[in-house]
N, C-alpha and C positions, 0 to 999 in steps of 0.2 A: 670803519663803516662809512661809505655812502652817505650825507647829507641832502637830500630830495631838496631840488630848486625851486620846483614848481610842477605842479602836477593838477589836474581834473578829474572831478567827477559829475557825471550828470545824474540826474534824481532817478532817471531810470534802473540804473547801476546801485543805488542806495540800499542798505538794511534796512531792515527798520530801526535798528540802536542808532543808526547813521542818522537819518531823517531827524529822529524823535531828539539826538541832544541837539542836530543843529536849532532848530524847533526852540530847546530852552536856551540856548546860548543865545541867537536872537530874543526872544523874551526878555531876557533876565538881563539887555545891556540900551544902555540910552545913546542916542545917534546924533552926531555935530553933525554939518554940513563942510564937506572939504573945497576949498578954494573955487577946483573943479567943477566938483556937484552945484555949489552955486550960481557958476557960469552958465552950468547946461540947463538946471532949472531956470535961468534968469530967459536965455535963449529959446528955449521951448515953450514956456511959460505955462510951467506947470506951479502949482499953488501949496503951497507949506499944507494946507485941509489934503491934497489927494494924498501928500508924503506921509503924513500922518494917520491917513487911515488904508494906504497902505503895508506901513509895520504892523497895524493890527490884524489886516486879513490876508494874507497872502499864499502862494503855495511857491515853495523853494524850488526854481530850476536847476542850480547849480555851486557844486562846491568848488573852490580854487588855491589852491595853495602856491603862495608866490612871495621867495627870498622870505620866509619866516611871517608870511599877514597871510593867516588864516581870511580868507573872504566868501560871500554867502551871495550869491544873483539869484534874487525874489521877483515873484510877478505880483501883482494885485490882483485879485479874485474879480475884483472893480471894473467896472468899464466909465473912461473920462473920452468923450469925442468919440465913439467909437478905438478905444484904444485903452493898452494894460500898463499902466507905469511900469517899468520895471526898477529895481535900485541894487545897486552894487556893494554891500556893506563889510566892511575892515570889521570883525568880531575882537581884534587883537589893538584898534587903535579907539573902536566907537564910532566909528567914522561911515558916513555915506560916501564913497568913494564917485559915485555918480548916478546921472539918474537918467533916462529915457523912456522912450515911448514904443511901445511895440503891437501893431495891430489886434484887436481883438480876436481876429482869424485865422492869425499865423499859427500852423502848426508844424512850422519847422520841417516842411517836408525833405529840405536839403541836408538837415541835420546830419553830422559824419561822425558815430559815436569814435570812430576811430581816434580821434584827437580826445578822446576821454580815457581813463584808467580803474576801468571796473575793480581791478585787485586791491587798492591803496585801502588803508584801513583810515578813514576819519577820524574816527576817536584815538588811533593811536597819535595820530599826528598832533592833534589838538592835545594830547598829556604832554607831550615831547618841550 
């Protein structure tokens, strides 16, 4: 059997069993700041209060599965500046992988779901 390197899903593509563990898996895990995310928080200058109330209100854009780190891209419900924190979270290390800012407005009108994989089953992946 095939070993999957890396694969996408966008929240549009989701179940609802999909949504709803990534949903408690975020919940139910505490978040370091990685090297990186530091950087880009340091560079942006965005504020430990937005990351933090962030992980509490968010809606998931996207799931990502890459060499074995299961990873979750959140937005903020929030508006800081006119703009959505978004964060990049490692479910498999705890980890904010990174962080930035993406306009309030954006709706991804160039969005190409093509580069996504509606079939992959989440939850199987995340037992595996």
């Amino acid at each position: 059997m095939l070993k999957i390197q890396e694969c996408r899903k966008h929240y549009l593509q989701f179940k609802n069993s999909e949504k709803d563990t990534l949903t408690k898996l975020i919940s139910n895990n505490t978040y370091v700041m990685s090297p990186h995310a530091t950087i880009r928080q340091t560079y942006k200058v965005i504020l430990n209060r937005e990351i933090r109330d962030t992980l509490k209100d968010y809606k998931i854009v996207e799931y990502h599965y890459k060499f074995g780190d299961n990873r979750v891209l959140i937005r903020s419900n929030k508006s800081y500046k006119h703009t959505n924190l978004c964060l990049v979270l490692s479910l498999n290390r705890g980890e904010i992988k990174t962080v930035y800012d993406n306009s309030e407005d954006d709706r991804h009108e160039t969005l190409d779901l093509k580069n996504y994989n509606r079939d992959i089953d989440i939850r199987n992946i995340l037992n595996n």
